[in-house]
PDB file as gemmi writes it, atoms N, CA and C in Angstrom:
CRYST1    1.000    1.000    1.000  90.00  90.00  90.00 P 1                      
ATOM      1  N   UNK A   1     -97.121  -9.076 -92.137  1.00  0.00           N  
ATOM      2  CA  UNK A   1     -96.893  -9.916 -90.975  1.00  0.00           C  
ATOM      3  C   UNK A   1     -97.083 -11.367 -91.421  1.00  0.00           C  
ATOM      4  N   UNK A   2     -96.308 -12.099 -91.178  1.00  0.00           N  
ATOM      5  CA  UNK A   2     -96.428 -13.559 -91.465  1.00  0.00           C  
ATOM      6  C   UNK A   2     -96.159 -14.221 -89.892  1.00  0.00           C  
ATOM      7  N   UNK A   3     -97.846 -15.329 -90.020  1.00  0.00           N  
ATOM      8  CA  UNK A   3     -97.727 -16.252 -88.682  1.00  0.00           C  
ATOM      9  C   UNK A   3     -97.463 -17.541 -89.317  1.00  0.00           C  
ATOM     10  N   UNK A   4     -96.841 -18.272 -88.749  1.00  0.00           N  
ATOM     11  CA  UNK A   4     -96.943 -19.309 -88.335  1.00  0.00           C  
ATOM     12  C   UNK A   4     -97.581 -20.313 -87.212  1.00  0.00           C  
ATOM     13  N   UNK A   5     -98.117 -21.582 -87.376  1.00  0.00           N  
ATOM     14  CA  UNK A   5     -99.031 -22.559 -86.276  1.00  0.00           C  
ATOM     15  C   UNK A   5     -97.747 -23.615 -86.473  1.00  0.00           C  
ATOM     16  N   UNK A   6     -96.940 -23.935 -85.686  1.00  0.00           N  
ATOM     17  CA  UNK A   6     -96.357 -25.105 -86.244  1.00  0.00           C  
ATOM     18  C   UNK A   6     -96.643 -26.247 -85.117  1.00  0.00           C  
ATOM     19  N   UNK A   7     -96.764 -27.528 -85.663  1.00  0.00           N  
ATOM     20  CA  UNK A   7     -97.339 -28.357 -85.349  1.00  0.00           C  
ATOM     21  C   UNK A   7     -97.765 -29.739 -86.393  1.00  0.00           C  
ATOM     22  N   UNK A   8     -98.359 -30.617 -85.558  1.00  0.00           N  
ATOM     23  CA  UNK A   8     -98.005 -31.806 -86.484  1.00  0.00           C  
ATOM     24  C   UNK A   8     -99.259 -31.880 -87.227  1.00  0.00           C  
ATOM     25  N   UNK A   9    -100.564 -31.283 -87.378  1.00  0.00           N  
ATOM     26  CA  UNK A   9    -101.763 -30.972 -88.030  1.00  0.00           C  
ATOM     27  C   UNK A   9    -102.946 -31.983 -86.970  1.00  0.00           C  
ATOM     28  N   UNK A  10    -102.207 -31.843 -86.180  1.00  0.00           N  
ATOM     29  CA  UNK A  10    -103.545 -32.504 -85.281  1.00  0.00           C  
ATOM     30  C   UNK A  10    -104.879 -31.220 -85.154  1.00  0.00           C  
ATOM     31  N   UNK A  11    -105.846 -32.317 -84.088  1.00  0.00           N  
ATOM     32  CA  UNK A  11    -106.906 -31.082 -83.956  1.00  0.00           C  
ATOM     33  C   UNK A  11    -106.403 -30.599 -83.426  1.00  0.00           C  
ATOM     34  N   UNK A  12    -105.838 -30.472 -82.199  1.00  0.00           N  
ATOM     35  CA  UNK A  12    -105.132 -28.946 -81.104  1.00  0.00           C  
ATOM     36  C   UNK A  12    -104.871 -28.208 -82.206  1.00  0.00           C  
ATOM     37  N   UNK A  13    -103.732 -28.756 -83.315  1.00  0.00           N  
ATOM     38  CA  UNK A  13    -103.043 -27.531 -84.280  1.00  0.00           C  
ATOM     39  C   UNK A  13    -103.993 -26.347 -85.055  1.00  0.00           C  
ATOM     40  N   UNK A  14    -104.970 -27.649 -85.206  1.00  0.00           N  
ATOM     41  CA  UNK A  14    -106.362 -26.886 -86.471  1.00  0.00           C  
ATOM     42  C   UNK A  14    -107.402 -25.774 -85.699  1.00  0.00           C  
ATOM     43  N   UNK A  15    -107.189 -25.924 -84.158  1.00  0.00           N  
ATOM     44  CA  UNK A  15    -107.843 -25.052 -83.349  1.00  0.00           C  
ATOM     45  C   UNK A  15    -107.076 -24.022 -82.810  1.00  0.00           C  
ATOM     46  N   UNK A  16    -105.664 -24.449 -82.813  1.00  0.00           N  
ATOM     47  CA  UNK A  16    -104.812 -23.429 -82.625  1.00  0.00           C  
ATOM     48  C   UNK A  16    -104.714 -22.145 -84.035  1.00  0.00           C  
ATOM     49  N   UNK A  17    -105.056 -22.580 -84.794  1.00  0.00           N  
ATOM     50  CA  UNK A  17    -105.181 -21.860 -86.290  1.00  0.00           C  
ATOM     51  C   UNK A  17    -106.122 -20.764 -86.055  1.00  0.00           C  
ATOM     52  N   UNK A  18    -107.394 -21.835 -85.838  1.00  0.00           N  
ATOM     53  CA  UNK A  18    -108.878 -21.410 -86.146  1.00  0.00           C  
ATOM     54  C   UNK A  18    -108.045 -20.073 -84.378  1.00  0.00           C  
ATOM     55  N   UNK A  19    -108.002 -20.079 -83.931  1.00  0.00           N  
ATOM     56  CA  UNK A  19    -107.663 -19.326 -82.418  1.00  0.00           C  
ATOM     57  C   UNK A  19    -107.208 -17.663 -83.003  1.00  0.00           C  
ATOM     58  N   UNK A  20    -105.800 -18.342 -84.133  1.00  0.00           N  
ATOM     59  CA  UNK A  20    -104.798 -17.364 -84.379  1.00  0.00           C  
ATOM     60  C   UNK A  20    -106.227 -16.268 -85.515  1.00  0.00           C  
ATOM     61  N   UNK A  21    -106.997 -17.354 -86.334  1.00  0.00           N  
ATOM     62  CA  UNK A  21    -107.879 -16.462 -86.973  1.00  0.00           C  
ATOM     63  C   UNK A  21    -108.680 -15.326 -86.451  1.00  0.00           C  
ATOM     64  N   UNK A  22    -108.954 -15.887 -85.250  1.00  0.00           N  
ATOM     65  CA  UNK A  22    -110.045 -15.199 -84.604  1.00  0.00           C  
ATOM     66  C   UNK A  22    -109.274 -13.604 -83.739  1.00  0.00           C  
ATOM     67  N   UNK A  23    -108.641 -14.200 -83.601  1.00  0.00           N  
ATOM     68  CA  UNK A  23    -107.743 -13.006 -83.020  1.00  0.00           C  
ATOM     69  C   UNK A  23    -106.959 -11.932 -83.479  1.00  0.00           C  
ATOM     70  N   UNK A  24    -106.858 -12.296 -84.905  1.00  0.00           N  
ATOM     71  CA  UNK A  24    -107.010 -11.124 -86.016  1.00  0.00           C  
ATOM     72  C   UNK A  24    -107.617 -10.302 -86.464  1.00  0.00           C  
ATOM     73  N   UNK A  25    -109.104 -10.680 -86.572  1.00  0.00           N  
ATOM     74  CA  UNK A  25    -110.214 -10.393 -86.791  1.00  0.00           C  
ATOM     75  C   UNK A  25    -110.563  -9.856 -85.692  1.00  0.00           C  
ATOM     76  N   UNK A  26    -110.417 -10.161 -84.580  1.00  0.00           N  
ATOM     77  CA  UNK A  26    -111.100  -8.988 -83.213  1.00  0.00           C  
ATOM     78  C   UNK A  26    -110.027  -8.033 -83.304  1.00  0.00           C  
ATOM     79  N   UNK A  27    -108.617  -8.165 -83.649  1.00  0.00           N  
ATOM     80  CA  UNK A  27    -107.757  -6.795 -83.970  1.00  0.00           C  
ATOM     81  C   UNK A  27    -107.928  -6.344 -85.010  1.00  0.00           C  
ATOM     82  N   UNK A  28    -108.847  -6.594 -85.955  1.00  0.00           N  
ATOM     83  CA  UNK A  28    -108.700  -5.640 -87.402  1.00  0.00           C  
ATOM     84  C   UNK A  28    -107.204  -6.121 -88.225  1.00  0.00           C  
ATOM     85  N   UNK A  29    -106.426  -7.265 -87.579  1.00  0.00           N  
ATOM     86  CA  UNK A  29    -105.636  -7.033 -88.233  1.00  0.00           C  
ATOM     87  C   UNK A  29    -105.186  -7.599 -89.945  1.00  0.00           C  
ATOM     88  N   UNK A  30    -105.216  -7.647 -90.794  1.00  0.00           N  
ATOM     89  CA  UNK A  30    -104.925  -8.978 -91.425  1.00  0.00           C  
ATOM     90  C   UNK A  30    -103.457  -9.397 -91.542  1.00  0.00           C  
ATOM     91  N   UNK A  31    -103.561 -10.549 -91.914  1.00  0.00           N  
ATOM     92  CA  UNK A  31    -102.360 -11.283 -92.401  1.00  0.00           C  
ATOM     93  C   UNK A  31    -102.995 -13.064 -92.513  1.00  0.00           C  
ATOM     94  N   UNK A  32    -101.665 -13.675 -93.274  1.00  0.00           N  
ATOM     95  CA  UNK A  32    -101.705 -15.006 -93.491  1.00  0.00           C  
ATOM     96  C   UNK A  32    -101.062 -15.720 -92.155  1.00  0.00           C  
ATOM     97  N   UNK A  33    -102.249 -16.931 -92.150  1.00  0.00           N  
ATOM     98  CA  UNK A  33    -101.840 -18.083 -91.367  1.00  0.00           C  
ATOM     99  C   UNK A  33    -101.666 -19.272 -92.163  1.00  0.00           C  
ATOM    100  N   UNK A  34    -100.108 -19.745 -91.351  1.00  0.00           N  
ATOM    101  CA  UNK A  34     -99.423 -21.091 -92.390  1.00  0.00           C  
ATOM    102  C   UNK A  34     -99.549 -22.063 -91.213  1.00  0.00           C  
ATOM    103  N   UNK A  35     -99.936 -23.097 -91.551  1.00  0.00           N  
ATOM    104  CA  UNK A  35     -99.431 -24.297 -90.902  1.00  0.00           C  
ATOM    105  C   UNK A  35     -99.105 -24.936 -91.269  1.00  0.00           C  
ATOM    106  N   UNK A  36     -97.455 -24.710 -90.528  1.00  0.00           N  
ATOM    107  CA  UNK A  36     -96.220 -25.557 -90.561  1.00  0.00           C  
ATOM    108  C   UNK A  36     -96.486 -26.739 -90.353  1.00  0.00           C  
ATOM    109  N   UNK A  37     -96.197 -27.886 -90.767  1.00  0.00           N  
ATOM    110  CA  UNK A  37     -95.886 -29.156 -90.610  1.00  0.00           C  
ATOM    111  C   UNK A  37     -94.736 -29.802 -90.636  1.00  0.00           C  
ATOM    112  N   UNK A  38     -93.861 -29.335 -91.071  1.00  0.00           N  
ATOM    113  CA  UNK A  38     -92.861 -30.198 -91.542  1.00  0.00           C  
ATOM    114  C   UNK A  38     -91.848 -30.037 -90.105  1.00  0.00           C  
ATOM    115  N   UNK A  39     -91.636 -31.233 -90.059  1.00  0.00           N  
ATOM    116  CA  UNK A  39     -90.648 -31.449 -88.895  1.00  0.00           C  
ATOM    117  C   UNK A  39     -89.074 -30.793 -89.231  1.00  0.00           C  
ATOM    118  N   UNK A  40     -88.918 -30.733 -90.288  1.00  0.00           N  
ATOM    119  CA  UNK A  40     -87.434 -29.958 -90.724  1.00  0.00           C  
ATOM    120  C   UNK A  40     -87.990 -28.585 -90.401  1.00  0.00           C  
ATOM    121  N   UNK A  41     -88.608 -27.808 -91.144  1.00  0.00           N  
ATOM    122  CA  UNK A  41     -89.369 -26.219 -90.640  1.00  0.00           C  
ATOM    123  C   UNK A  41     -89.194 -26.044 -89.502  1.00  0.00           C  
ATOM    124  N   UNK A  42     -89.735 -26.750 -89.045  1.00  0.00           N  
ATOM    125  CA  UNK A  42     -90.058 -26.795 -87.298  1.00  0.00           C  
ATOM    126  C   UNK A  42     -88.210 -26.667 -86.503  1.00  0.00           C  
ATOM    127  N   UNK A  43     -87.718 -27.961 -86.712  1.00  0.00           N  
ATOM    128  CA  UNK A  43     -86.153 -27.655 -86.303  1.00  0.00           C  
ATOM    129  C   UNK A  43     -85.506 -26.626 -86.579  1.00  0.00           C  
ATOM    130  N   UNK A  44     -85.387 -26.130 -87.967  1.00  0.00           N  
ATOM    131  CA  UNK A  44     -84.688 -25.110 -88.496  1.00  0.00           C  
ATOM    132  C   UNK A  44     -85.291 -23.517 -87.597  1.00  0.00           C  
ATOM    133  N   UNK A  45     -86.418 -23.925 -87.170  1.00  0.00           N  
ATOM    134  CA  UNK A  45     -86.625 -22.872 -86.477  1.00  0.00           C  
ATOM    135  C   UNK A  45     -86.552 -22.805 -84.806  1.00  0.00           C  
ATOM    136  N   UNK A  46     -85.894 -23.917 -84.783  1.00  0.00           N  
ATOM    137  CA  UNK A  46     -85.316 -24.075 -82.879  1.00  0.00           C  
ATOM    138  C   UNK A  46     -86.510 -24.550 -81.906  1.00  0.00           C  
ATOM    139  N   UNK A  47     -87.887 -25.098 -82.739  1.00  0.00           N  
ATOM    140  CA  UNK A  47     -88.678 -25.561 -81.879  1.00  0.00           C  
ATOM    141  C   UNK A  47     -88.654 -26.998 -81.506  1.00  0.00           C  
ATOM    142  N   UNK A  48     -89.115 -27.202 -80.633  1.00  0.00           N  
ATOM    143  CA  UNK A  48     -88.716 -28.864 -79.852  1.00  0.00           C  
ATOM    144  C   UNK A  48     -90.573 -29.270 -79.161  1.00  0.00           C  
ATOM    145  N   UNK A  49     -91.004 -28.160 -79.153  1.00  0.00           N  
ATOM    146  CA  UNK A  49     -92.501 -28.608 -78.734  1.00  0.00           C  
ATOM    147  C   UNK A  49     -93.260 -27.559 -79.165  1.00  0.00           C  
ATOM    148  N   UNK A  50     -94.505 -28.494 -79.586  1.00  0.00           N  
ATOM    149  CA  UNK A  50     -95.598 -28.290 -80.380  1.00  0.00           C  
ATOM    150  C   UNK A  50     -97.119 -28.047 -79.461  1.00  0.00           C  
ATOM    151  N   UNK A  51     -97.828 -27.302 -79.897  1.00  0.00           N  
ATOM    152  CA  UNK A  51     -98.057 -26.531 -81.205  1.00  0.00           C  
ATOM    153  C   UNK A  51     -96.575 -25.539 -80.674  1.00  0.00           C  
ATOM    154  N   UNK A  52     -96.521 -24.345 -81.339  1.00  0.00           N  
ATOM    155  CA  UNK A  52     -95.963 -23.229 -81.182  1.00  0.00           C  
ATOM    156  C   UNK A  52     -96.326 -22.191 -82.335  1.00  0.00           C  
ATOM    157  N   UNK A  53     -96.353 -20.716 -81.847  1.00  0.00           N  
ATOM    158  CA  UNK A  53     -96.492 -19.840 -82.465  1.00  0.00           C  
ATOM    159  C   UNK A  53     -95.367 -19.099 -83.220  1.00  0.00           C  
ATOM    160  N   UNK A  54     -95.595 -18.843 -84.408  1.00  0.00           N  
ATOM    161  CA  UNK A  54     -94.026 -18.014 -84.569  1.00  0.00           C  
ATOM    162  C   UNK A  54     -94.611 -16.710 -85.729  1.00  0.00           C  
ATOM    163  N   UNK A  55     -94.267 -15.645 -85.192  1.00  0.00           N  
ATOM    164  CA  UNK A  55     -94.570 -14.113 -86.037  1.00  0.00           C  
ATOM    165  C   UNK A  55     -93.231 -13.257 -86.505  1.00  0.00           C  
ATOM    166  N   UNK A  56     -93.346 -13.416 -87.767  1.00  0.00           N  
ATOM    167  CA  UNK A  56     -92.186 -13.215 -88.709  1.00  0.00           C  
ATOM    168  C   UNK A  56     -90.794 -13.535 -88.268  1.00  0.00           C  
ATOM    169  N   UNK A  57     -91.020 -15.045 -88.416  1.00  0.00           N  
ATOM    170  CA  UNK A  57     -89.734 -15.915 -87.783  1.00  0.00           C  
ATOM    171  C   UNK A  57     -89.546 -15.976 -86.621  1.00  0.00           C  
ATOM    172  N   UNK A  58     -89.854 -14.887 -85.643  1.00  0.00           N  
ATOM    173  CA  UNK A  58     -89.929 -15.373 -84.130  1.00  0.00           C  
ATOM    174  C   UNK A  58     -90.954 -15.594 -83.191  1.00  0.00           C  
ATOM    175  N   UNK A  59     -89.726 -17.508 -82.580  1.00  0.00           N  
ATOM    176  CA  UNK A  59     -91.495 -17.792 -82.023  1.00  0.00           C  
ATOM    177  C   UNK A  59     -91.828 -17.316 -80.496  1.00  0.00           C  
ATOM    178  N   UNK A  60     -92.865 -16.893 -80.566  1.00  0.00           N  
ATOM    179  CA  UNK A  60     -93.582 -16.903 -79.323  1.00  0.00           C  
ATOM    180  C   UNK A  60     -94.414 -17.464 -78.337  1.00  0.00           C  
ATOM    181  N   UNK A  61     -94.694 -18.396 -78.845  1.00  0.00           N  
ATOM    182  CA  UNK A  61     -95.065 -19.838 -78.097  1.00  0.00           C  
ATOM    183  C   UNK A  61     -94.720 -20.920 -77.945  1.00  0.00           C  
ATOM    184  N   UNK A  62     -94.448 -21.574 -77.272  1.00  0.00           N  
ATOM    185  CA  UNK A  62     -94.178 -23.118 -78.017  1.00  0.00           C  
ATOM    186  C   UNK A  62     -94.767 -24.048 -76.624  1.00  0.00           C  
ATOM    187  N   UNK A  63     -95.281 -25.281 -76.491  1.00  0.00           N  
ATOM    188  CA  UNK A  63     -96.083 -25.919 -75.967  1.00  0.00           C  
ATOM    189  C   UNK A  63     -97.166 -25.948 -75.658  1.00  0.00           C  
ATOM    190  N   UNK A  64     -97.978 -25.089 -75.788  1.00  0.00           N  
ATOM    191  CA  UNK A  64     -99.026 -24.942 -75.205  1.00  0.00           C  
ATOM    192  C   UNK A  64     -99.732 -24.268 -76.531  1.00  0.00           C  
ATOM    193  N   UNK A  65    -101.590 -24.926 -76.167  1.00  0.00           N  
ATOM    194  CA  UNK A  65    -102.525 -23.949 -77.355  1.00  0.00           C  
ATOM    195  C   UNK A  65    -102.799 -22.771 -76.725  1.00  0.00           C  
ATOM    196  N   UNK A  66    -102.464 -21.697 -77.212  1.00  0.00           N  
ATOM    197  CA  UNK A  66    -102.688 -20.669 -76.777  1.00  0.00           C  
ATOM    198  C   UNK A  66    -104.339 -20.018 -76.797  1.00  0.00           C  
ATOM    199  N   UNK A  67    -105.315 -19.336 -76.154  1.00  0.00           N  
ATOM    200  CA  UNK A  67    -106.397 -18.717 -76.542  1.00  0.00           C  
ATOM    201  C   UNK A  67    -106.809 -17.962 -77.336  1.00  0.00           C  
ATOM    202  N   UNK A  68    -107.432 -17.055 -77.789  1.00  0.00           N  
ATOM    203  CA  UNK A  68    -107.714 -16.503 -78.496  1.00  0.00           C  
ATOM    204  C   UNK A  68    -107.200 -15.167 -78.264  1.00  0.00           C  
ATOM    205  N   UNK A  69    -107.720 -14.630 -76.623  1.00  0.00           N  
ATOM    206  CA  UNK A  69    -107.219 -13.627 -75.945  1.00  0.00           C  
ATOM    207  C   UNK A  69    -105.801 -14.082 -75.544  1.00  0.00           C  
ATOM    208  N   UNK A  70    -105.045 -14.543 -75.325  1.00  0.00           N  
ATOM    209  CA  UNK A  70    -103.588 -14.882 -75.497  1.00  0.00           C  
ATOM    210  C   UNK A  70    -102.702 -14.834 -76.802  1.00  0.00           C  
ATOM    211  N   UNK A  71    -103.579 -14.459 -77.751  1.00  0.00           N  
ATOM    212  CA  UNK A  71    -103.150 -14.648 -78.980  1.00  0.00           C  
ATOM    213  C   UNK A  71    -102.837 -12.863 -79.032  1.00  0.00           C  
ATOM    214  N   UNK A  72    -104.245 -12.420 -79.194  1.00  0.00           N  
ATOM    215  CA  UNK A  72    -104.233 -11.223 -79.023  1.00  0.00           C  
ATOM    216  C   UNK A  72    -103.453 -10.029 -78.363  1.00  0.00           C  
ATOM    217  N   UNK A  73    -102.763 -10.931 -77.441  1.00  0.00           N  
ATOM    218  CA  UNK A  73    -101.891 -10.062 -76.184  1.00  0.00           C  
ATOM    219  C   UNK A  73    -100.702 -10.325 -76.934  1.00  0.00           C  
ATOM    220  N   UNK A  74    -100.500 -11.093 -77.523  1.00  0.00           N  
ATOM    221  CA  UNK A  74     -99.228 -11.127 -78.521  1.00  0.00           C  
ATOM    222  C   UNK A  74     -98.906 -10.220 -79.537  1.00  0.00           C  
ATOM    223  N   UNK A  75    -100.037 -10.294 -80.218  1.00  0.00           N  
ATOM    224  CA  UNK A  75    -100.376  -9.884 -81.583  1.00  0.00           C  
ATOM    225  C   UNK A  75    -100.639  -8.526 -81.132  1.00  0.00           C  
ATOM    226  N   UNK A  76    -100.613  -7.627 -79.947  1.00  0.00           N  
ATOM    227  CA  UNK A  76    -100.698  -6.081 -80.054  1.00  0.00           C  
ATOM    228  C   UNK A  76    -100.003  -5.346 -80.416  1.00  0.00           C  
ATOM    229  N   UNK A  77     -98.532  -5.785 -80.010  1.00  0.00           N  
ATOM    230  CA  UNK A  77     -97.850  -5.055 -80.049  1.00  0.00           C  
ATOM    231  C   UNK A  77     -96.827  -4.756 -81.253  1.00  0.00           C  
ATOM    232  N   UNK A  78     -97.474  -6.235 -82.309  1.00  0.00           N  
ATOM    233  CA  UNK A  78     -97.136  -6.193 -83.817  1.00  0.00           C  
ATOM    234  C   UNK A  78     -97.824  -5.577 -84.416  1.00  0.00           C  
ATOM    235  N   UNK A  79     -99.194  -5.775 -84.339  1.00  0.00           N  
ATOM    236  CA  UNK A  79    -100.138  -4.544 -85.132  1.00  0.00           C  
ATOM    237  C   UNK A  79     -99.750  -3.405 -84.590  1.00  0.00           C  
TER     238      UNK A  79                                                      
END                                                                             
């Protein structure tokens, strides 16, 4: 499973990370978290607002920091 945080590396982004971590770890699940930065990445992948989430290329969030338990409700049905 590959996530993505994309975003411009602000704190929201770095807590949106630290969020996506935590919510792995209460699922047992592993995998890598990338944070995207690059504003080309970001376009090429059809996002227009930040942060956003994206799990193996598709995103599932975009504007908003998501929670931890919001993360999780995502992330179930991939694990």
């Amino acid at each position: 499973m590959r996530i993505q945080v994309l975003g411009t590396g602000s704190s929201r982004n770095r807590e949106f990370v630290a969020n996506v971590e935590s919510a792995l770890e209460e699922l047992g699940l592993a995998a890598a978290v990338e944070a995207v930065e690059s504003i080309h990445q970001m376009v090429q992948l059809g996002v227009m607002s930040m942060p956003a989430l994206a799990i193996d290329g598709e995103i599932k969030s975009t504007g908003r920091l998501l929670t931890t338990e919001e993360i999780k409700e995502v992330l179930r049905p991939v694990g």
